[in-house]
FIMIVEX-604563 format. One line per 8 residues: number of its first residue (from 1); their letters; for each residue z, x, y of N, C-alpha, C. Coordinates in steps of 0.1 Angstrom, whole numbers, plus 2048, in hexadecimal, padded with zeros to 3 digits. Example, Ala and Ser with C-alpha at 12.3 -4.5 7.8 and 13.67 -1.06 7.14 Angstrom:
% residues 2
1 = AS = 84E 884 7C7 84E 87B 7D3 84E 884 7DF ~ 847 880 7EA 847 889 7F5 84F 881 800 $
% end
This chain:
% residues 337
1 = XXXXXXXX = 3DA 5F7 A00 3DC 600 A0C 3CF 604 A12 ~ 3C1 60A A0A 3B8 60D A0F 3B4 602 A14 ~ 3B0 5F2 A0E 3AC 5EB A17 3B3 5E8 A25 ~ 3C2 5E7 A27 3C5 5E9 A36 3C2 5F0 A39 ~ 3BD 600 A39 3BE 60A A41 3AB 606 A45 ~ 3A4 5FC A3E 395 5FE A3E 395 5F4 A47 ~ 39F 5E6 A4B 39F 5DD A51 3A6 5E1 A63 ~ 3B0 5EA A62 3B5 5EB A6A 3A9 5F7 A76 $
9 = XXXXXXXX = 3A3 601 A6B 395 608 A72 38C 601 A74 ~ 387 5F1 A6F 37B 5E7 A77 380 5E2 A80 ~ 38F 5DE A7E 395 5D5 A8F 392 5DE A9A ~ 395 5F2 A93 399 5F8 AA3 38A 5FC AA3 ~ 37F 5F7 A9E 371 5FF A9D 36C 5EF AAA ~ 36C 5E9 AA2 36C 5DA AAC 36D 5D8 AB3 ~ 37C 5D8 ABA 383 5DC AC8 378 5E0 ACD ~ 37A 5F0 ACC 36E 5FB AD6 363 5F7 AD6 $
17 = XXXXXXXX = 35E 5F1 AD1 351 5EC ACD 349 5E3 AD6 ~ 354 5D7 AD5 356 5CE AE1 359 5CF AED ~ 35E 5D7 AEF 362 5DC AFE 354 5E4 B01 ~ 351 5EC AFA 345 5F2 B00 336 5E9 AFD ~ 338 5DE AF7 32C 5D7 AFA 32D 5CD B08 ~ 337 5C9 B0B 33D 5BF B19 33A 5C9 B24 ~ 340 5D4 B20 33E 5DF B2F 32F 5DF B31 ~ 32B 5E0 B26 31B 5E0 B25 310 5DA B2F $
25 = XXXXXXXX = 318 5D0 B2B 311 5BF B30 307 5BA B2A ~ 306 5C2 B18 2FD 5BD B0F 2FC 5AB B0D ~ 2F4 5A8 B09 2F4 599 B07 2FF 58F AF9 ~ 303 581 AFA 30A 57E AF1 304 57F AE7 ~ 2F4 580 AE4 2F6 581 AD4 2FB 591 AD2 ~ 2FD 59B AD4 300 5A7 AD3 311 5A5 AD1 ~ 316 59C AD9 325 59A ADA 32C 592 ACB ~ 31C 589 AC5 320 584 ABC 321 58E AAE $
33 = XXXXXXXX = 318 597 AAF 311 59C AA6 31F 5A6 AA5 ~ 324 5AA AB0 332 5B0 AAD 33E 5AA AAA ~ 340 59F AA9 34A 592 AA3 343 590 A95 ~ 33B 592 A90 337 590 A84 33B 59C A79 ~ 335 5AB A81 339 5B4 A7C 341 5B9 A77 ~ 348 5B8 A83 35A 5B9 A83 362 5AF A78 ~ 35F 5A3 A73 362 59D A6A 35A 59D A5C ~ 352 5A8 A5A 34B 5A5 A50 351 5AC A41 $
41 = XXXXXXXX = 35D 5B5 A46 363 5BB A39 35A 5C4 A32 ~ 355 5C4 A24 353 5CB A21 33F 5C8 A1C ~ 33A 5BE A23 32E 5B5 A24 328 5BC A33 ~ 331 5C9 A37 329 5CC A43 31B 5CE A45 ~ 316 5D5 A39 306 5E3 A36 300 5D1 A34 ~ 306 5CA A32 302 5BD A30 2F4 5B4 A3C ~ 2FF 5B5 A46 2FD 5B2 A54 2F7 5BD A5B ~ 2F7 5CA A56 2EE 5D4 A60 2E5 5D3 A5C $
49 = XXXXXXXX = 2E0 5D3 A50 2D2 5D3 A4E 2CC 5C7 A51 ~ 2D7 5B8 A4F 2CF 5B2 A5D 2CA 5B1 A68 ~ 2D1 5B5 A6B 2D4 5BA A7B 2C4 5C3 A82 ~ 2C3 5CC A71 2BD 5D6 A76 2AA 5CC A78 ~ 2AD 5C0 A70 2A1 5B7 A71 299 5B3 A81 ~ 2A0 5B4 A8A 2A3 5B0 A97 29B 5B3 A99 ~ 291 5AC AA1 288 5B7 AAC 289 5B7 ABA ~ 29A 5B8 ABC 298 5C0 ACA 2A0 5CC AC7 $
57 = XXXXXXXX = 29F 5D8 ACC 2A1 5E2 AC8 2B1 5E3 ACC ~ 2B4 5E0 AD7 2BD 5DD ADB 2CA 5DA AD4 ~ 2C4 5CC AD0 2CF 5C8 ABF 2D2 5D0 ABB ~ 2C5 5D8 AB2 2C7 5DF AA9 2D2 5E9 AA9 ~ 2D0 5F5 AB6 2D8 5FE ABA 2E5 5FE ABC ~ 2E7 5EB AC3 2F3 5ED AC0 2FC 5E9 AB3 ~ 2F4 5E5 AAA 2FC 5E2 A9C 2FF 5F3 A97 ~ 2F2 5FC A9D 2F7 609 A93 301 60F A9B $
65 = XXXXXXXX = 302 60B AA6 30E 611 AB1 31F 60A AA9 ~ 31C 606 AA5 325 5F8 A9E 32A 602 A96 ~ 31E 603 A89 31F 607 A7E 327 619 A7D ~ 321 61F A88 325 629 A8D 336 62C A89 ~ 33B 621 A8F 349 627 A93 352 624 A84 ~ 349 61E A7C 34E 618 A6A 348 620 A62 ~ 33F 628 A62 334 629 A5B 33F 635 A4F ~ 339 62A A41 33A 632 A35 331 634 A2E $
73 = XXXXXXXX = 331 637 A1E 327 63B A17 321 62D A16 ~ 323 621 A0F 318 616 A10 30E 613 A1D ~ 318 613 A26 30C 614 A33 302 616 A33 ~ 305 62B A2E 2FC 630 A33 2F2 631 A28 ~ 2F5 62B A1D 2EA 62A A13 2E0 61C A15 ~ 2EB 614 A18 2E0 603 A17 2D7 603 A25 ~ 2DA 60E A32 2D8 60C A3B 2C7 618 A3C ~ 2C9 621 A30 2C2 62D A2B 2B2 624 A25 $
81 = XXXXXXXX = 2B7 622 A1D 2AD 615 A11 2A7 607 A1A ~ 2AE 603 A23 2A5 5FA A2C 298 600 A31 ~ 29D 610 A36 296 615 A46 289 618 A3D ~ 28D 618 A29 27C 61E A23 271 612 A25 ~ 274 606 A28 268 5FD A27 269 5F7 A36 ~ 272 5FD A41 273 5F7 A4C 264 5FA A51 ~ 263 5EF A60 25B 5F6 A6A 25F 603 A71 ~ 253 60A A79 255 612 A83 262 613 A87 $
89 = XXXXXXXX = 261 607 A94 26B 60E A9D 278 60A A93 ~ 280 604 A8A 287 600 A82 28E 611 A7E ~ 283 617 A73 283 620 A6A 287 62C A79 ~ 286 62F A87 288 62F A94 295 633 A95 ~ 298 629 A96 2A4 623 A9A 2AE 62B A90 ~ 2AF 629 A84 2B9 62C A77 2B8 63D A78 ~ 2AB 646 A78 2AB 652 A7A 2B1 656 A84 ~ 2B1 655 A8D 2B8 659 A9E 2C8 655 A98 $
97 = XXXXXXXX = 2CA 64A A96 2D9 648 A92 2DE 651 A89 ~ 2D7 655 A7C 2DA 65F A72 2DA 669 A7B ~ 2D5 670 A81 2D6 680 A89 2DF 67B A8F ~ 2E1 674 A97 2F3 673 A9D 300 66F A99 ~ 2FF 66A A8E 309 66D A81 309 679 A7E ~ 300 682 A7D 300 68C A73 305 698 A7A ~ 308 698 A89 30D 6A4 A93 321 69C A93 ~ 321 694 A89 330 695 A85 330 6A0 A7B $
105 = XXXXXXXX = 337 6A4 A77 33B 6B0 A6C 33F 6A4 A5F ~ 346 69F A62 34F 695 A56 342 68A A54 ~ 33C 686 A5F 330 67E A57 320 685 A53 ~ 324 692 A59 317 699 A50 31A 69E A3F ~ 327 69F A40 32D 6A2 A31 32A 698 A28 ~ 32C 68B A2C 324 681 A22 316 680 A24 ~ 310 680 A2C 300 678 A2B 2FB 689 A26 ~ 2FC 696 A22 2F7 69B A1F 2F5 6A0 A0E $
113 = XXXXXXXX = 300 69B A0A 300 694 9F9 2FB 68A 9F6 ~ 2F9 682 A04 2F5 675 9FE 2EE 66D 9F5 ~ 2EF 667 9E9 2E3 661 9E2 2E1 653 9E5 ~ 2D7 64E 9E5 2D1 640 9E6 2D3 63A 9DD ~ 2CA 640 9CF 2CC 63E 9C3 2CB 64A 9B9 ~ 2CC 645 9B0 2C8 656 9A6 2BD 65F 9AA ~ 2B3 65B 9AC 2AA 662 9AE 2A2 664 9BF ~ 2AD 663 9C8 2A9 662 9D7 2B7 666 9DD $
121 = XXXXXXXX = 2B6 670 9E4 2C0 674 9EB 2BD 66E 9FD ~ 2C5 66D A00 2C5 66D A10 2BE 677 A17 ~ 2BE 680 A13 2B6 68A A1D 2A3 688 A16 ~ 2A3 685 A0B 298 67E A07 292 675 A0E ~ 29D 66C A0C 294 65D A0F 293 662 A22 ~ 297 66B A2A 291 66B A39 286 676 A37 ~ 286 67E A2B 279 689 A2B 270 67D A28 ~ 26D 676 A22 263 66C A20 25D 663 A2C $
129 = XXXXXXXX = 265 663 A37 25F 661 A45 254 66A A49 ~ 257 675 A47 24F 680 A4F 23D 67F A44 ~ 239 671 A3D 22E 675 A35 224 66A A3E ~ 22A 663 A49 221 65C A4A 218 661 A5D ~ 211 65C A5E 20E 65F A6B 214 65A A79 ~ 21F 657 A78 226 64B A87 22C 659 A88 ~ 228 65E A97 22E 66C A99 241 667 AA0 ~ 240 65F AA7 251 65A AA7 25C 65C A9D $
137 = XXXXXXXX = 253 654 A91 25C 654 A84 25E 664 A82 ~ 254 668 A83 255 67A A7D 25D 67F A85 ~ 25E 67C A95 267 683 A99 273 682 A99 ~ 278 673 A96 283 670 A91 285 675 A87 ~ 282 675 A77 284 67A A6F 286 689 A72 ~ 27F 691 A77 286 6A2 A78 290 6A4 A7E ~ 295 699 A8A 2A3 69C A8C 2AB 699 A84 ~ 2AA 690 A7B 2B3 68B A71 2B5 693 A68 $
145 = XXXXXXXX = 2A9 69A A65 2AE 6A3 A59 2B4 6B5 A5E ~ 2B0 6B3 A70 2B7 6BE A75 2C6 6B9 A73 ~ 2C8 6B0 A76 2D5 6AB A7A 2E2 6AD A6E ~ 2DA 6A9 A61 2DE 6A8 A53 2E2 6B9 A50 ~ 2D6 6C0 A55 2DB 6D0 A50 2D8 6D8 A40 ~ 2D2 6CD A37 2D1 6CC A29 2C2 6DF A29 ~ 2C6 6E8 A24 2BC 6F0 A25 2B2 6EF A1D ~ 2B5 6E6 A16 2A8 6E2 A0D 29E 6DB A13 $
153 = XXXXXXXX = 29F 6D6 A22 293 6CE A27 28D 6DC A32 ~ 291 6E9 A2E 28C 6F1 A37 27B 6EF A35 ~ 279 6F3 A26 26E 6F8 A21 263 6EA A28 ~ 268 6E1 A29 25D 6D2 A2C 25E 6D5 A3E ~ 269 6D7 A43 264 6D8 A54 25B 6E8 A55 ~ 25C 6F1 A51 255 6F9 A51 245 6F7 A50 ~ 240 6ED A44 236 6E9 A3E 233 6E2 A4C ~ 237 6DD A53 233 6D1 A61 22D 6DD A67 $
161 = XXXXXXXX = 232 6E8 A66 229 6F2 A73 218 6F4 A73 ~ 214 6EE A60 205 6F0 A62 1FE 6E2 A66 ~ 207 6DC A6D 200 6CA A73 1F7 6CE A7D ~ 1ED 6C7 A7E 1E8 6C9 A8D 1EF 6C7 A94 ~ 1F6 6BB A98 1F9 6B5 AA7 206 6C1 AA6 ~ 205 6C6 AB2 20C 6CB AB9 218 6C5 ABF ~ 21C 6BA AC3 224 6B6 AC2 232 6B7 AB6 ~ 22C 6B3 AAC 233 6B6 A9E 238 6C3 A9D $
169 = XXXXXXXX = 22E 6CD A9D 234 6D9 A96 240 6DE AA5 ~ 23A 6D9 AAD 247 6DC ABA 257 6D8 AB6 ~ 254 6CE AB0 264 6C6 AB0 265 6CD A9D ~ 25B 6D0 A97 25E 6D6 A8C 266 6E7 A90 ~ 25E 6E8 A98 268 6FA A9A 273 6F6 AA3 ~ 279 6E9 AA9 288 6E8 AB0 290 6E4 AA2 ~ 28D 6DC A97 292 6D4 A8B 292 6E6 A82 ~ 28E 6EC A81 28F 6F8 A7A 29A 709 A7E $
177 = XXXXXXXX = 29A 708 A8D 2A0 70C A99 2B1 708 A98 ~ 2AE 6FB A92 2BA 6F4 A93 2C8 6F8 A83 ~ 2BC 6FC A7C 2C6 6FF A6F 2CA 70E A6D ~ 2D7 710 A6C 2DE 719 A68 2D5 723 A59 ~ 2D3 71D A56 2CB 723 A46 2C1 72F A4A ~ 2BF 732 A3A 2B5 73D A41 2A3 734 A42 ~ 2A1 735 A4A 292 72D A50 288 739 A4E ~ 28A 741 A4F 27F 74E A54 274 74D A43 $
185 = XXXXXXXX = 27A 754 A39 270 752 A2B 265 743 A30 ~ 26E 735 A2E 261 72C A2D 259 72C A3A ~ 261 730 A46 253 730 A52 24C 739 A4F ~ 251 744 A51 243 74E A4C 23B 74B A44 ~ 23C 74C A35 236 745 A29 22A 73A A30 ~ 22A 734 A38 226 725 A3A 218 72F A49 ~ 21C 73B A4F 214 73D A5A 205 73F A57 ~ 203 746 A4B 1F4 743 A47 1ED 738 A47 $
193 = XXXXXXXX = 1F5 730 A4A 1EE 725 A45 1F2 713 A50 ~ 1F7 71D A5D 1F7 715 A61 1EC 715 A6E ~ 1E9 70D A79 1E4 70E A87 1E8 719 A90 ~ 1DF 719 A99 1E7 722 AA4 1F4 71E AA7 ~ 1F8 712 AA9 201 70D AB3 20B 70B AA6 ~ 20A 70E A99 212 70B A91 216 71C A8D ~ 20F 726 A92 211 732 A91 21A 739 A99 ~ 219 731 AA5 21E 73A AB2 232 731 AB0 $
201 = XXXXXXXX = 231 726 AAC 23C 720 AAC 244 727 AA0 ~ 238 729 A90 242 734 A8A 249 740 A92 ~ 23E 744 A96 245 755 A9D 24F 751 AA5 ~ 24F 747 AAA 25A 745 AAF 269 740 AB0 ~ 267 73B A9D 270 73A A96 277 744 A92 ~ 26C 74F A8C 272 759 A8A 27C 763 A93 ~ 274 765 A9D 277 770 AA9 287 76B AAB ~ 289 75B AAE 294 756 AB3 29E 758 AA4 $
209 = XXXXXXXX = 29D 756 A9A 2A4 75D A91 2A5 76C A8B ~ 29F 772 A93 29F 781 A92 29D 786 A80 ~ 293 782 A80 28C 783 A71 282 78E A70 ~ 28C 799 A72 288 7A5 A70 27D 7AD A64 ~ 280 7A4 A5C 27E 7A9 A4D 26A 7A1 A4E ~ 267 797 A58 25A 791 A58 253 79A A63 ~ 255 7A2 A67 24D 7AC A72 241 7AD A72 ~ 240 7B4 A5F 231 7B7 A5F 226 7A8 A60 $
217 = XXXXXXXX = 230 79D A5F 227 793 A5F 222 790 A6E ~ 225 78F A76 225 792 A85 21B 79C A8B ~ 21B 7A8 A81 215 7B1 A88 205 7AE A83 ~ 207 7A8 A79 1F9 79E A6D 1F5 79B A7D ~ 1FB 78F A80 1F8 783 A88 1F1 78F A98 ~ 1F8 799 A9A 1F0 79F AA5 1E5 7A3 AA3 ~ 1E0 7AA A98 1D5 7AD A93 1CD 7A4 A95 ~ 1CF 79A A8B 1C2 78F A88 1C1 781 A90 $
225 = XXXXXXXX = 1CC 77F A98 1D0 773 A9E 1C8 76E AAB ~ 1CA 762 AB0 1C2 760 ABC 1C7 764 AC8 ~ 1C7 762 AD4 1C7 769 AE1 1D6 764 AE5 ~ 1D8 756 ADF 1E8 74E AE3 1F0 755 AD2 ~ 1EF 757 AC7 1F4 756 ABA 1FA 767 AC2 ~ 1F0 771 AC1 1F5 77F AC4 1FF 780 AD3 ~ 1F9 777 ADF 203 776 AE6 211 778 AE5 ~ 210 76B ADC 220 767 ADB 227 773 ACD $
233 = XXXXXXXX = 21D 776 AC4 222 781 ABE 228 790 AC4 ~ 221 792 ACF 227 79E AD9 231 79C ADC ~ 235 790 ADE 243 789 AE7 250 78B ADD ~ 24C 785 ACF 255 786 AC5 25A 795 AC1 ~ 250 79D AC4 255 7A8 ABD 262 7B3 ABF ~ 265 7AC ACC 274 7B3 ACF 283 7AF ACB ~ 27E 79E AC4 289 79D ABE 286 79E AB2 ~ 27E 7A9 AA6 27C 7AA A9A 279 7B8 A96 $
241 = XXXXXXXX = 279 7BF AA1 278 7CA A9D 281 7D6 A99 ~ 282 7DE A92 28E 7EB A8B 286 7F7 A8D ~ 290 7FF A8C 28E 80E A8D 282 80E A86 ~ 281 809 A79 278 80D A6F 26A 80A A74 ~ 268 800 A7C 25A 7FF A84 25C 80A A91 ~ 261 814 A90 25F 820 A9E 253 820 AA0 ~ 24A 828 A98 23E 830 A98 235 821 A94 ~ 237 81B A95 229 811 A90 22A 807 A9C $
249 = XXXXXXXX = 232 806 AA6 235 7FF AB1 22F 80D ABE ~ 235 817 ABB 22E 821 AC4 221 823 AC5 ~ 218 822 ABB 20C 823 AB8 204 818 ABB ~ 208 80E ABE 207 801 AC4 20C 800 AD4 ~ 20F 80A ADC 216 806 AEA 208 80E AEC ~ 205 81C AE3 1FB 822 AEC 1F1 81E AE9 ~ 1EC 816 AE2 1DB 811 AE1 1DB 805 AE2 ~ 1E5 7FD AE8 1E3 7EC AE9 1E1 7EC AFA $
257 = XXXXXXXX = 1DC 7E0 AFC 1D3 7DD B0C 1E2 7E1 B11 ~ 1DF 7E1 B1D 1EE 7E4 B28 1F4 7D5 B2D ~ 1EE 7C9 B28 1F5 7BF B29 204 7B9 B1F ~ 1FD 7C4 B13 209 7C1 B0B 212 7CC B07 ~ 212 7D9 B11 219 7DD B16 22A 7DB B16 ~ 22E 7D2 B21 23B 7D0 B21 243 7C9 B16 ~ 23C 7C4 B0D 23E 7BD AFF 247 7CA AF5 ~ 238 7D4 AF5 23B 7DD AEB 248 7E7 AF1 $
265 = XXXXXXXX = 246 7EA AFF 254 7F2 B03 261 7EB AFC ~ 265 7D9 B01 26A 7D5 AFC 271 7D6 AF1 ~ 266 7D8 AE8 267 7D9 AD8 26D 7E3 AD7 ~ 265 7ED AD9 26E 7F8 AD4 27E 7FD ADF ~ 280 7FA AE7 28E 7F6 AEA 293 7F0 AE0 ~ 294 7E8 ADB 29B 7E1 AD0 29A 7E6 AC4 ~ 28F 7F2 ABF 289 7F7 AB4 294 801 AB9 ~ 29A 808 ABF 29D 816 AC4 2B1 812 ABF $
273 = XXXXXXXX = 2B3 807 AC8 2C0 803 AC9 2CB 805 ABE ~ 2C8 806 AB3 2D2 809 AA9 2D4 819 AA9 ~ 2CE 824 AB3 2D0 82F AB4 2D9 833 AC1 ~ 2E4 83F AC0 2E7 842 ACC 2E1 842 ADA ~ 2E4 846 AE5 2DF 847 AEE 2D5 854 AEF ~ 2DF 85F AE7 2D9 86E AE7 2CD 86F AE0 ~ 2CE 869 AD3 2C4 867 AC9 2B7 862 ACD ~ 2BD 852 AD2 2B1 84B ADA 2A9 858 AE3 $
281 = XXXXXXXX = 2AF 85B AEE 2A3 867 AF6 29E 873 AEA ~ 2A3 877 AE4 299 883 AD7 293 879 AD4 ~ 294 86D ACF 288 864 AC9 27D 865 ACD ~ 27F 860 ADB 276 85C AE7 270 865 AEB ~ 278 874 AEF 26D 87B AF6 269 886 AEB ~ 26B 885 ADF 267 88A AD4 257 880 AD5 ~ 256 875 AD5 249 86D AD4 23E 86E AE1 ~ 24A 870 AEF 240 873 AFA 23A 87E AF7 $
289 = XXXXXXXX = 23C 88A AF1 238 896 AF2 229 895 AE8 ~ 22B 88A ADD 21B 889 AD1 216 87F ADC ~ 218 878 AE2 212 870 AE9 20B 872 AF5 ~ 210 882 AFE 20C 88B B07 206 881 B11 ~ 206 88A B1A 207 886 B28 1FF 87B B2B ~ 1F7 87A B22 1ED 86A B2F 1F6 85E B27 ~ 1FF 85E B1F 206 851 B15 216 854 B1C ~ 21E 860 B1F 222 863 B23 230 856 B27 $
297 = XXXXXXXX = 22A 854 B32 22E 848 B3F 232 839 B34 ~ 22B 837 B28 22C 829 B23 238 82F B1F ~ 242 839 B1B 24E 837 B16 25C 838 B22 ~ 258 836 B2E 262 837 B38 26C 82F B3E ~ 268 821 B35 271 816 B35 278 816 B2B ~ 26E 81C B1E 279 81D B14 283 82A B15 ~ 283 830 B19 28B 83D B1E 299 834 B2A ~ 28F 832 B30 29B 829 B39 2A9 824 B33 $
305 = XXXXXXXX = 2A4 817 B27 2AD 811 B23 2B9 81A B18 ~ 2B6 826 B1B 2BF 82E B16 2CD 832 B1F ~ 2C8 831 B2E 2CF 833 B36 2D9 840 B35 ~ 2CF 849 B35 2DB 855 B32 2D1 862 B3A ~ 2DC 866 B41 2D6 873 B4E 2CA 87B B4D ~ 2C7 880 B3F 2BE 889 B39 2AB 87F B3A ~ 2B2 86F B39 2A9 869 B3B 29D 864 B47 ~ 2AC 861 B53 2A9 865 B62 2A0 872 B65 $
313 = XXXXXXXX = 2A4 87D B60 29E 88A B62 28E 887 B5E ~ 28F 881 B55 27F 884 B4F 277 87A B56 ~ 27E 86F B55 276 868 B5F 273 86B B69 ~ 279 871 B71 279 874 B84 270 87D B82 ~ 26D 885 B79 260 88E B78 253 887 B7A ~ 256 87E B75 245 870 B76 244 86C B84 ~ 24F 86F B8A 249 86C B9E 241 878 BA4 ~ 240 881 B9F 23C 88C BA2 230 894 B9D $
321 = XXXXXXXX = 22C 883 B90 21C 887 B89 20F 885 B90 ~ 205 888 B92 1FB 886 B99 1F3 877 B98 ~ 1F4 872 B8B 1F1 868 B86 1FB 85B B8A ~ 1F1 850 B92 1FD 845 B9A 201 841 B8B ~ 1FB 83B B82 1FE 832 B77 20B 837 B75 ~ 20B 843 B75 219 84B B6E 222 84B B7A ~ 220 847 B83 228 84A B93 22F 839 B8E ~ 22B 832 B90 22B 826 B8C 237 823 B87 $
329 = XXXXXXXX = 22F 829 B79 23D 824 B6A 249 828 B6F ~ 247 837 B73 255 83B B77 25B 837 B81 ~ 258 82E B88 259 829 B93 262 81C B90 ~ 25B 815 B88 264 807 B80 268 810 B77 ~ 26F 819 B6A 278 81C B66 280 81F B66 ~ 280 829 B77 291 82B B80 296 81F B85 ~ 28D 813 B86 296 80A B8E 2A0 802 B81 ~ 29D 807 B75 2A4 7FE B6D 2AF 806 B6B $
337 = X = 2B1 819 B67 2BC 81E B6C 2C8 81B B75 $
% end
């Protein structure tokens, strides 16, 4: 019974197959190569890994487009084990197909148990791409292992953030971005020790997963960081900050340059937000009052986002200070009321 129900899924895999190579207007060996397949039973992984010999790429893609609409566990193992001693664009080709298998649910469920053999799992044998220098392959391989979802390859795309080439660790923080798991421990972990450009992409792993609990590492990176690393750390800080950084984020709005200013208001809007509205203002103007009148003004946006009457009041007092800077703030604070 299983083999009809395996024969009757190559005929209706074939069909479609065929029709969408003719619509195509791919060439007859492509047409043959799908009369072959379609008849090959259970000798398919047979013929794909021939196939996969090809060198027009063309071929190739469409045998895995083939393979696609059949694809079981032998496939995707014999098709796994070729791509370890393939060429470039070959080993290419097989990764790109694996990430788009792998945004099925039902065929991520198998390729992510997958073994090769005893001692090589599927998500293995594509981490083993990412050792060599053909930056293509690498980038194929991180979608593949985004694609797969296994959180055990977190800790190795994180490790890509201390590469020089920039390129990599780019598509390393989308391949990291991309997994549900918790990512924040191994990026962080990995920021000492990575580049600028492998630093700013952490922070921005984190920030984007709201990895609150890595703050003080961030606030590291403001301190001692370079002109782009502390940049993009100012940026992060509003989606990582808690009440619990009040007073160490305040103390930082009034003695950091006025460029990073709108950063730190930011922050602490988001540092404030788990408090009522009422609270929020005693917070605030409990700190304007130690911060006294020349610091004054830097809390008027944060006052703002409280949006509550008592707040208006205080502000509208700042149009009427002698000092423009302070005319200013208050000036952009009511417009956000």
């Amino acid at each position: 019974m299983k083999k009809i129900i395996y024969s009757a899924a190559l005929i209706f895999c074939s069909m479609t197959f065929f029709v969408q190579m003719i619509s195509a207007g791919t060439d007859s060996r492509i047409v043959a190569l799908q009369s072959t397949l379609s008849n090959a039973g259970n000798k398919i992984s047979k013929h794909l890994v021939k196939a996969m010999k090809d060198e027009s790429a063309e071929y190739r893609n469409a045998a895995l487009e083939f393979a696609s609409s059949c694809a079981n566990e032998q496939i995707y193992i014999d098709l796994l084990k070729y791509m370890q001693k393939a060429p470039a664009t070959v080993k290419i080709d097989i990764l790109n197909w694996i990430a788009k298998e792998a945004a099925d649910p039902e065929k991520k469920n198998i390729l992510k148990p997958l073994e090769l053999r005893f001692d090589l799992t599927a998500r293995e044998a594509v981490v083993n791409q990412l050792n060599g220098g053909d930056y293509p392959v690498k980038a194929a391989a991180m979608k593949a292992l985004a694609g797969m979802g296994d959180e055990k390859s977190i800790p190795t795309l994180a490790a890509l953030l201390r590469e020089p080439e920039e390129p990599v660790i780019l598509l390393a923080r989308e391949a990291l971005l991309s997994f549900p798991g918790n990512v924040a421990q191994p990026v962080a972990r990995i920021i000492p020790h990575a580049t600028d450009a492998g630093k700013i992409a952490a922070v921005e792993v984190l920030a984007a997963r709201k990895a609150s609990p890595h703050i003080h590492t961030v606030f590291e990176l403001i301190r001692s960081g370079s002109a782009e690393v502390k940049h993009a750390s100012y940026i992060a800080l509003k989606d990582l900050a808690t009440f619990n950084q009040w007073v160490i984020l305040c103390g930082m709005l009034e003695s950091s340059e006025s460029q990073f200013t709108p950063y730190l208001q930011e922050a602490l809007i988001t540092a404030i937000s788990s408090q009522s509205p009422a609270e929020q203002v005693t917070v605030i103007t409990n700190r304007m009052r130690q911060a006294g009148e020349k610091n004054k003004y830097l809390y008027y946006k944060v006052l703002a986002s409280t949006g509550v009457d008592e707040a208006f009041a205080i502000i509208r007092q700042g149009l009427d200070d002698l000092d423009p800077v302070t005319q200013k703030a208050a000036r952009e604070a009511l417009a956000i009321l």
